[in-house]
BAFI-3210 file (N, C-alpha, C; in Angstrom, 3 decimals, decimal comma, padded with zeros to 6 digits):
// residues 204
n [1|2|3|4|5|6|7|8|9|10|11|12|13|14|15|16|17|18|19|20|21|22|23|24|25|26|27|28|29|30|31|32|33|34|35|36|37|38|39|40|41|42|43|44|45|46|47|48|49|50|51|52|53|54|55|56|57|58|59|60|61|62|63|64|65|66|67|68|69|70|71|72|73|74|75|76|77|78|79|80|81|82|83|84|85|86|87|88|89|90|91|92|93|94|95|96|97|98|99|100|101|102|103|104|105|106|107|108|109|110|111|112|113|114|115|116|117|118|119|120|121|122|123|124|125|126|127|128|129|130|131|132|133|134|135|136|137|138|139|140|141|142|143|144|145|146|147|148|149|150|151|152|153|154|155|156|157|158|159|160|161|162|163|164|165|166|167|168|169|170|171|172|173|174|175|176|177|178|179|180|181|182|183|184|185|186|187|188|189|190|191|192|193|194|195|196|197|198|199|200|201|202|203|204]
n.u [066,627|068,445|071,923|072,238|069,414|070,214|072,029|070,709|068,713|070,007|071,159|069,362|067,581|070,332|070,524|067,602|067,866|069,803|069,429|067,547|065,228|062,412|063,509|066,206|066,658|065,870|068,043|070,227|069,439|069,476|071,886|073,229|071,623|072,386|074,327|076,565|076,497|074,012|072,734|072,337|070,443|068,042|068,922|069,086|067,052|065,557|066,398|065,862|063,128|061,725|062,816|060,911|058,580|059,019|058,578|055,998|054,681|055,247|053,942|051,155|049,965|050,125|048,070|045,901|045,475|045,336|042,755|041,454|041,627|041,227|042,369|044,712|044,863|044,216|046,271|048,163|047,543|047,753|050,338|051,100|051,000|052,106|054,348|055,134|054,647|057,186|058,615|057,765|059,355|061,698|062,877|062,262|064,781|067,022|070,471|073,089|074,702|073,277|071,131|068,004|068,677|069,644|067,664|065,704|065,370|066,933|065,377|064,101|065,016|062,468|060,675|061,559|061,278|058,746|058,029|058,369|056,163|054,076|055,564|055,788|057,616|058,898|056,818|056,553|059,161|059,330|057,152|057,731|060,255|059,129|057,320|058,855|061,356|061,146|060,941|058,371|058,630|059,444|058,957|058,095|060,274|062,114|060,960|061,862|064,609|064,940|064,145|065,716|068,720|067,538|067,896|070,570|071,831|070,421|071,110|073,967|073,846|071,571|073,299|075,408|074,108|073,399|076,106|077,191|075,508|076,623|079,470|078,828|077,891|080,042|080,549|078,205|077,862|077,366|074,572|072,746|072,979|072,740|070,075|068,914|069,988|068,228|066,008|065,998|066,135|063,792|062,393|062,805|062,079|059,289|058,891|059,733|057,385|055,362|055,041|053,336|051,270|050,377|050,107|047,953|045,783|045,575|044,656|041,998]
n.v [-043,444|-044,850|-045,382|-045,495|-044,727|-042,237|-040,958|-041,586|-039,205|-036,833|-036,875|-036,702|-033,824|-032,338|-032,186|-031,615|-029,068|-027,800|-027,807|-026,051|-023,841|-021,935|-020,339|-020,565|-019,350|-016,730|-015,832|-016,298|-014,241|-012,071|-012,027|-011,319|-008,000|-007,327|-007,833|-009,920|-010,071|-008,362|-010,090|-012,251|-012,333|-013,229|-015,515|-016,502|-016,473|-018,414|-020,972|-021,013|-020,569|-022,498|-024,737|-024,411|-024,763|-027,446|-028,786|-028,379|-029,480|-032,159|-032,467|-032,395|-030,741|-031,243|-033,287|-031,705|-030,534|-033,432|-033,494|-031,606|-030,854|-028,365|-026,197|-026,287|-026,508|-023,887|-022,576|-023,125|-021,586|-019,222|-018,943|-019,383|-016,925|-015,142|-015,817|-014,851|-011,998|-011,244|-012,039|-009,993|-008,260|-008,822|-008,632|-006,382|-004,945|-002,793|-001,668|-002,339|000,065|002,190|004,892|004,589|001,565|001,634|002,297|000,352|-003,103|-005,982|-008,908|-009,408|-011,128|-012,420|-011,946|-013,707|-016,229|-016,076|-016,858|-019,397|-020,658|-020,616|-021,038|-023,633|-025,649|-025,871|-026,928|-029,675|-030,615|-030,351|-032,523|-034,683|-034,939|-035,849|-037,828|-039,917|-040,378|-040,178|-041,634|-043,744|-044,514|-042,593|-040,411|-037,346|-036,828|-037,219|-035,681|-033,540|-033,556|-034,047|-031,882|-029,897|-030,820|-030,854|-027,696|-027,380|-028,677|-027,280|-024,680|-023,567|-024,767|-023,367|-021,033|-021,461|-020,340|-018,024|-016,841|-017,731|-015,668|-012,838|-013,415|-012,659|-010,428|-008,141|-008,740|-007,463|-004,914|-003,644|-001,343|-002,301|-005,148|-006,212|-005,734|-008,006|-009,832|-010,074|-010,115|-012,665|-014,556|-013,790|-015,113|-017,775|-018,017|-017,689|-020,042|-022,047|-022,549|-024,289|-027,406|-027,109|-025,648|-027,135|-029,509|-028,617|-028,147|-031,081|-031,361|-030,446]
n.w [001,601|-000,909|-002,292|-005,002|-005,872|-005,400|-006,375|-009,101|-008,723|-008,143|-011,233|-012,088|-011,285|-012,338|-015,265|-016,101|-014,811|-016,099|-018,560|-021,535|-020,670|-019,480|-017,522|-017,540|-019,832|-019,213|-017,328|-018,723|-020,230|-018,733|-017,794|-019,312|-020,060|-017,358|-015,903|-013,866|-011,178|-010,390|-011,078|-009,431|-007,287|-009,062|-009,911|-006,860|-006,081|-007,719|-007,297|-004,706|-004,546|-006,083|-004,719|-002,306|-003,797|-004,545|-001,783|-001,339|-003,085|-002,800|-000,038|-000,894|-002,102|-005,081|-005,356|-004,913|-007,653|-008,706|-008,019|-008,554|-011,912|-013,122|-011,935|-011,834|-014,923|-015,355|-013,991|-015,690|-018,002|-016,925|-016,432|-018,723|-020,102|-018,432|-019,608|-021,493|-021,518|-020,057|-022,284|-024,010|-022,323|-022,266|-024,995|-025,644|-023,848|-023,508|-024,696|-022,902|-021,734|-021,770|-021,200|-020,190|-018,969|-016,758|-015,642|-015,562|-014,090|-012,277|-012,246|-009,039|-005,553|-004,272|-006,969|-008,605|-007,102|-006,649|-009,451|-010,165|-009,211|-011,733|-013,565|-016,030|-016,958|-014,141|-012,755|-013,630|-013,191|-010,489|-009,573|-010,969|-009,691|-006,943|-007,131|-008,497|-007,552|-004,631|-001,885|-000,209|002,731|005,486|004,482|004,415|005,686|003,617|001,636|002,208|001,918|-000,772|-001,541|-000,619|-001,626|-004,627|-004,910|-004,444|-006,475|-008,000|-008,278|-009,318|-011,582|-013,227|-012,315|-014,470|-017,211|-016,343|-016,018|-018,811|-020,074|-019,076|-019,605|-022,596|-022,636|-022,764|-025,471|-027,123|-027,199|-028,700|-029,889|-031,804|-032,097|-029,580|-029,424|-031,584|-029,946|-028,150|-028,713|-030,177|-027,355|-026,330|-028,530|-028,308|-025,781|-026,041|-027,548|-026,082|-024,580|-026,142|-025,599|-023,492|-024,169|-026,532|-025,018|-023,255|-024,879|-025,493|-023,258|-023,292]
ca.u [066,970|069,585|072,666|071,711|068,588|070,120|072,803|069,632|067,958|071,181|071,183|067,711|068,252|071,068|069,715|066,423|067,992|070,616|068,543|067,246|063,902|062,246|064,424|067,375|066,556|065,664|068,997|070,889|069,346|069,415|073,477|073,247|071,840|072,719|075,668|076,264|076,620|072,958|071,836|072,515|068,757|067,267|069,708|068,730|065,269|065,026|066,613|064,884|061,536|061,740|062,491|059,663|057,471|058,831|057,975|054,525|054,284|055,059|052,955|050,189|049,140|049,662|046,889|044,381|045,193|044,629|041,422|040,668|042,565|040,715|043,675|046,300|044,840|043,988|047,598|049,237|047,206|048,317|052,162|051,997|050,498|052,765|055,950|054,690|054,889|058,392|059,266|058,103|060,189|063,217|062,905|062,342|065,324|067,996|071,734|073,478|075,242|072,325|070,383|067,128|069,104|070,115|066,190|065,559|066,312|066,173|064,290|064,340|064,696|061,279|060,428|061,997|060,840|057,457|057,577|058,448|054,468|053,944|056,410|055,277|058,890|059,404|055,926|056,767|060,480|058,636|056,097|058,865|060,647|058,185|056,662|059,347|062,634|060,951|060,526|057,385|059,284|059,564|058,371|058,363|061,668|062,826|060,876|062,865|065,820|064,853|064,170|067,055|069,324|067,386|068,331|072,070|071,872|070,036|071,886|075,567|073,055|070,847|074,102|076,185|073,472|073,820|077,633|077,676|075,454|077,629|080,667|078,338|077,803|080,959|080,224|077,225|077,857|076,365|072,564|071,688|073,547|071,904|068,636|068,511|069,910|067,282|064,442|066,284|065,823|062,443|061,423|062,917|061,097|057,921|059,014|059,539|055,610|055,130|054,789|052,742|050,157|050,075|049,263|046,455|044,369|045,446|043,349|040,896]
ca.v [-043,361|-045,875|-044,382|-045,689|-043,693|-041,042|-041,062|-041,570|-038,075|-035,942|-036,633|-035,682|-032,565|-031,542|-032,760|-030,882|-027,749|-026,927|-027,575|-024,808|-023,794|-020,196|-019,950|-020,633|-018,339|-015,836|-015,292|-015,853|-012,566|-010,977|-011,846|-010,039|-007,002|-006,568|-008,646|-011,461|-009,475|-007,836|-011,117|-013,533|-012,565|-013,880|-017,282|-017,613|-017,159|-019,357|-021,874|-021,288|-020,929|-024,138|-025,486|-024,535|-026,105|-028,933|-029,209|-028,193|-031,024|-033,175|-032,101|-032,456|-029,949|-031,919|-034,061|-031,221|-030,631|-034,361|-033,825|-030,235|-030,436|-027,112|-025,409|-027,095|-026,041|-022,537|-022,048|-023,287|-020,282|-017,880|-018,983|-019,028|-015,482|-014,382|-016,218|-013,630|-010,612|-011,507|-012,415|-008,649|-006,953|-009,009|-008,323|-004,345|-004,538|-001,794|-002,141|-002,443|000,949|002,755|005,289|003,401|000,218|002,596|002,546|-001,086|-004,005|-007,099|-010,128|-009,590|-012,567|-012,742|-012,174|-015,213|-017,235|-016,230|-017,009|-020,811|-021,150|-020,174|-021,711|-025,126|-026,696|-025,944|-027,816|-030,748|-030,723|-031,006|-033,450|-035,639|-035,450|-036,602|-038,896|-040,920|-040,151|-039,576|-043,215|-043,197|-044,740|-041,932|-039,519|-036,065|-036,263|-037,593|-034,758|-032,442|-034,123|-034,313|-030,532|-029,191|-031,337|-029,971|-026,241|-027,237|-028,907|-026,079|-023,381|-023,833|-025,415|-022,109|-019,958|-021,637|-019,523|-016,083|-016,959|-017,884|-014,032|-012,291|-013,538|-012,506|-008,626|-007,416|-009,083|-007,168|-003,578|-002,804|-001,888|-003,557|-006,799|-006,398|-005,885|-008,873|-010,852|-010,161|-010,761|-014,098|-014,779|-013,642|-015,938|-018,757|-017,994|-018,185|-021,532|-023,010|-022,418|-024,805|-028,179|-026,998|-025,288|-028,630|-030,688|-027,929|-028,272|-032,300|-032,245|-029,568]
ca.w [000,176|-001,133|-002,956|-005,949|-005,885|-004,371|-008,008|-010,459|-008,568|-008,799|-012,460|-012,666|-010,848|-013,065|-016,351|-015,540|-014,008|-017,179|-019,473|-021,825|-020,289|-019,188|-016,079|-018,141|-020,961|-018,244|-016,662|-019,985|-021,136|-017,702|-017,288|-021,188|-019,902|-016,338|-015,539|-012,885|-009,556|-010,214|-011,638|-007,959|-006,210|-009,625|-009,140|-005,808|-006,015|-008,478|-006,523|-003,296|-004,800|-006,518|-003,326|-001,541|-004,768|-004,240|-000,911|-001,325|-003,782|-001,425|000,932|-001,096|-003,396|-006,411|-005,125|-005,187|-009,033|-009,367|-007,580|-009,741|-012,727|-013,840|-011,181|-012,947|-016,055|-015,213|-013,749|-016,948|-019,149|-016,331|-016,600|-020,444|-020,184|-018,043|-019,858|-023,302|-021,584|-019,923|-023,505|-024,738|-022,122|-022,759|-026,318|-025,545|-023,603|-024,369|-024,122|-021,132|-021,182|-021,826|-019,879|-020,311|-018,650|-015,278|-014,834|-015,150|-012,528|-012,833|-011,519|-007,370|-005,098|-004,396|-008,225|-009,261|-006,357|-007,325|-010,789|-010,318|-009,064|-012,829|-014,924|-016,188|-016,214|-012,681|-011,844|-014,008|-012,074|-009,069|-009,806|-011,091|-008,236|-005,583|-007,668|-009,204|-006,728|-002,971|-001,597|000,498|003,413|005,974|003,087|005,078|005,582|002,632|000,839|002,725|001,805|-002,078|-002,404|-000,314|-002,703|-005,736|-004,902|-003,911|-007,973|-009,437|-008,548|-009,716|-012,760|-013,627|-013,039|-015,587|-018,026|-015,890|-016,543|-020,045|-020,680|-018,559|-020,792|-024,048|-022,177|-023,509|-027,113|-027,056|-026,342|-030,245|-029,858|-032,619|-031,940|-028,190|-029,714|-032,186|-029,255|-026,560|-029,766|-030,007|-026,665|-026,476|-029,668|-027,808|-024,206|-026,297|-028,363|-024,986|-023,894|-027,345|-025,485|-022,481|-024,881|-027,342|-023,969|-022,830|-025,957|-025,755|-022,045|-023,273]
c.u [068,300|070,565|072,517|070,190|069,109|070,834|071,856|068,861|069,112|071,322|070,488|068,188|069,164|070,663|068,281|066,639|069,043|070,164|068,126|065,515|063,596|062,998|065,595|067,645|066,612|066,902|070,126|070,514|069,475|071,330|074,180|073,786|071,960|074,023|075,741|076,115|075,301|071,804|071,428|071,178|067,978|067,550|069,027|067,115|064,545|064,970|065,957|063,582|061,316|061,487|061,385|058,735|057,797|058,345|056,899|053,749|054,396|054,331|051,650|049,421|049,430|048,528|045,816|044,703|045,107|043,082|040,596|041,386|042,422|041,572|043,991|046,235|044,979|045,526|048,499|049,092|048,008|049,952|052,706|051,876|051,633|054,148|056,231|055,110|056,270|059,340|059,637|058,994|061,832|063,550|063,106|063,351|066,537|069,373|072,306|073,981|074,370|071,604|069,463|067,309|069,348|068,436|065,631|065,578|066,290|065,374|064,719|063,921|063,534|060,420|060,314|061,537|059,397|056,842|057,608|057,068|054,051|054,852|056,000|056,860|059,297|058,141|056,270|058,294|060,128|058,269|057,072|059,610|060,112|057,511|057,380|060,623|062,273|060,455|059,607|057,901|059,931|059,860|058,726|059,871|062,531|062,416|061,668|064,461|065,972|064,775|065,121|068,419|069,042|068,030|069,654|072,560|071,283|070,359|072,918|074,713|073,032|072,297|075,213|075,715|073,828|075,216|077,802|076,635|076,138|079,092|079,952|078,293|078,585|081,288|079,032|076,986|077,202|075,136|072,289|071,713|072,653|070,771|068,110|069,334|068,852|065,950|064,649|066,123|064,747|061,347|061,459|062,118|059,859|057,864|058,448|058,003|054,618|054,500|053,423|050,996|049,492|049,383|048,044|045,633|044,410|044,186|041,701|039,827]
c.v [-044,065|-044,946|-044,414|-044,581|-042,707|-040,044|-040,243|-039,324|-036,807|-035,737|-035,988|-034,331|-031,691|-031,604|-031,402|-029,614|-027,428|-027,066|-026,485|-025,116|-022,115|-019,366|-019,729|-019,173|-016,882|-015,278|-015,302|-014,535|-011,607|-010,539|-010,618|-008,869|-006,331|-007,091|-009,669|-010,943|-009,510|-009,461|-012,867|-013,463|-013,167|-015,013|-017,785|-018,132|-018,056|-020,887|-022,335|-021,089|-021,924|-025,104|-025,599|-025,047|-027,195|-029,464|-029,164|-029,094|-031,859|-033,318|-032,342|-031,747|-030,320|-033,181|-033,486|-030,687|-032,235|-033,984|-032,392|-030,078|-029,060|-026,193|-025,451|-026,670|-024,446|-021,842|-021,900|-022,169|-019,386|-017,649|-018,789|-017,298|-014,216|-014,692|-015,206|-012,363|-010,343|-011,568|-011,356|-007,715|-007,455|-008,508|-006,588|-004,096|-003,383|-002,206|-001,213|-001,347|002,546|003,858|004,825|001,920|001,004|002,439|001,469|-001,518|-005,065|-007,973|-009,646|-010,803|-013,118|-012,964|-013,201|-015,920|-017,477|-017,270|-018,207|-021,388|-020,784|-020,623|-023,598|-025,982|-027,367|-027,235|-029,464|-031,518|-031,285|-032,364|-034,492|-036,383|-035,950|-037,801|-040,227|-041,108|-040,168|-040,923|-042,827|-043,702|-043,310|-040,622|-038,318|-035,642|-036,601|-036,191|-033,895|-032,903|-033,659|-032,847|-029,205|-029,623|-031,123|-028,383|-026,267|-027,726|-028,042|-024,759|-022,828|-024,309|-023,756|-020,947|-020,121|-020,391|-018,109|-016,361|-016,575|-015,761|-012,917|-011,709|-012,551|-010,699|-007,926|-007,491|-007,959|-005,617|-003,193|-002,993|-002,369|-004,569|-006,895|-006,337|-007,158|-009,964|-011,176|-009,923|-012,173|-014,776|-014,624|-014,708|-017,110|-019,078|-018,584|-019,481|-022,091|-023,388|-023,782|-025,908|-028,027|-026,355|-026,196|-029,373|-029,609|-028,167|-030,045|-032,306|-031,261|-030,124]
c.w [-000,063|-002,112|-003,896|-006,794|-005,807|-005,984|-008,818|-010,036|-008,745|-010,143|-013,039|-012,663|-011,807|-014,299|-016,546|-015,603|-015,121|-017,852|-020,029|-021,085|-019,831|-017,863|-016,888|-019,176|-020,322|-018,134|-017,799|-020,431|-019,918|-017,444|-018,603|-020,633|-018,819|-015,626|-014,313|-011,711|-009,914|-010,413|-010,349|-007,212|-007,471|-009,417|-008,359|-005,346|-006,938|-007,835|-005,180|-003,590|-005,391|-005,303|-002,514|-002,494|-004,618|-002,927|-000,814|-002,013|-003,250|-000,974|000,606|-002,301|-004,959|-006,224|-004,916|-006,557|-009,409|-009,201|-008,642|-010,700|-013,385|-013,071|-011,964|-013,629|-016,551|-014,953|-014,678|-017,570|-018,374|-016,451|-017,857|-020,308|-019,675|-018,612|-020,986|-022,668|-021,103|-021,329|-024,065|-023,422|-022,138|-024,309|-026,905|-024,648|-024,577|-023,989|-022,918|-020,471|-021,575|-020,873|-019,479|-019,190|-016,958|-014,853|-014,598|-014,307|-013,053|-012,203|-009,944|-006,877|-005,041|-005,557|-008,400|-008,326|-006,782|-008,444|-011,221|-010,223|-010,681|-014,246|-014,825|-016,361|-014,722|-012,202|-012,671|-013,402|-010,698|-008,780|-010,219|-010,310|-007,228|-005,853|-008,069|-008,303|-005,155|-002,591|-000,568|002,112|004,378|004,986|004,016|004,926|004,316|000,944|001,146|001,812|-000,245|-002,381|-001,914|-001,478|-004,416|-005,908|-004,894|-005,417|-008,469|-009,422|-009,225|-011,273|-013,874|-013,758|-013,896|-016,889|-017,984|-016,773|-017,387|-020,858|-019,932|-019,172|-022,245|-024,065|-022,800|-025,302|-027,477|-027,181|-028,120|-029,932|-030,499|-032,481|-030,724|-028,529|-030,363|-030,958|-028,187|-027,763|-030,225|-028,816|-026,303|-027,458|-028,787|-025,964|-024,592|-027,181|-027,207|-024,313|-025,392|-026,601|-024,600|-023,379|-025,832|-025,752|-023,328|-023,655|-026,407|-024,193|-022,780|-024,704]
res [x|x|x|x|x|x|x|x|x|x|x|x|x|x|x|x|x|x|x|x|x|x|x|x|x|x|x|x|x|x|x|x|x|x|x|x|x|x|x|x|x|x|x|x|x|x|x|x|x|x|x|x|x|x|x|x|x|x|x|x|x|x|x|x|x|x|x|x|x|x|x|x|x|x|x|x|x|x|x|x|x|x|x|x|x|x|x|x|x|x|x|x|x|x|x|x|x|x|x|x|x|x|x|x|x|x|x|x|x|x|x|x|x|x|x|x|x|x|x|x|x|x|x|x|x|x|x|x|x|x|x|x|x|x|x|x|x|x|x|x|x|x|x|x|x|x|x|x|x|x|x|x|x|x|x|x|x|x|x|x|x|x|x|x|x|x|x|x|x|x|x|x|x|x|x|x|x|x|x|x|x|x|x|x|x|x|x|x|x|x|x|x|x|x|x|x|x|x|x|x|x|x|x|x]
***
């Protein structure tokens, strides 16, 4: 990979990874209502489950949704499906000093690692990356290379967000204000599912 390349994919990467999107929105409302310490296994599993999609894209498995796009397609409904009901329990969150909030959690590492197989940003992140940034020139390793360097850009990325609701936590401490913020964040989780549902009924 030439440095030039190497530049153009860092940008991506960051570009990509601060961006508003359902990861983003995610940990903005999680830093809200649980604060940044509790909020670092959603971070990292965001980061390290990304990673392993990208390698798996690599590897191949975006060449059996070329070959079945009815996956691909099927996965998208399941990620919007599941981005709605994420939406209603951010939206039914309670505030932070709550008893209600003591019973909660939030995202666990594994959660969030999960939930990247399911979010249609993350697979278009991917797919981006291997496709347009991973020179085929001793490819294996260069995928390696491309999605260790994604996680080391989308972490410090994604927790700018935790951060910035973290900061907002102590703005917040009115239930009502905490309520009409985590139904603002909720409207906007389900905006974001807008494009991905326009291009399902463009293949369908």
């Amino acid at each position: 990979m030439t440095p030039e390349l190497l530049l153009a994919f860092v940008a991506f990467a960051f570009v990509t990874s601060i961006t508003p999107g359902p990861n983003n929105m995610m940990l903005l409302a999680s830093g809200v209502n649980f604060g940044l310490r509790r909020s670092v296994p959603h971070m990292l599993g965001i980061s390290l489950g990304f990673m392993v999609l990208v390698i798996c894209v690599g590897l191949g498995l975006g060449q059996v949704f070329e070959q079945v796009p009815l996956l691909h397609t099927l996965l998208r409904y399941l990620g919007a499906a599941y981005l709605l009901y994420l939406a209603w329990k951010i939206a039914s969150s309670s505030a932070p000093d709550s008893n209600a909030d003591e019973q909660r959690k939030p995202f666990t590492f594994l959660q969030a690692a999960a939930f990247q197989w399911v979010n249609p940003k993350a697979w278009v992140m991917a797919i981006g990356a291997i496709t347009t940034y991973t020179p085929q020139e001793n490819f294996l390793l260069n995928v390696l290379l491309i999605a260790g360097l994604f996680a080391l850009v989308n972490c410090p990325s994604v927790g700018v967000w935790t951060v910035a609701g973290s900061l907002l936590r102590n703005w917040l401490r009115n239930a009502a204000v905490l309520r009409a913020f985590n139904i603002g964040m909720a409207i906007l989780l389900v905006a974001s599912l807008y494009p991905i549902v326009a291009d399902i009924k463009g293949v369908l």
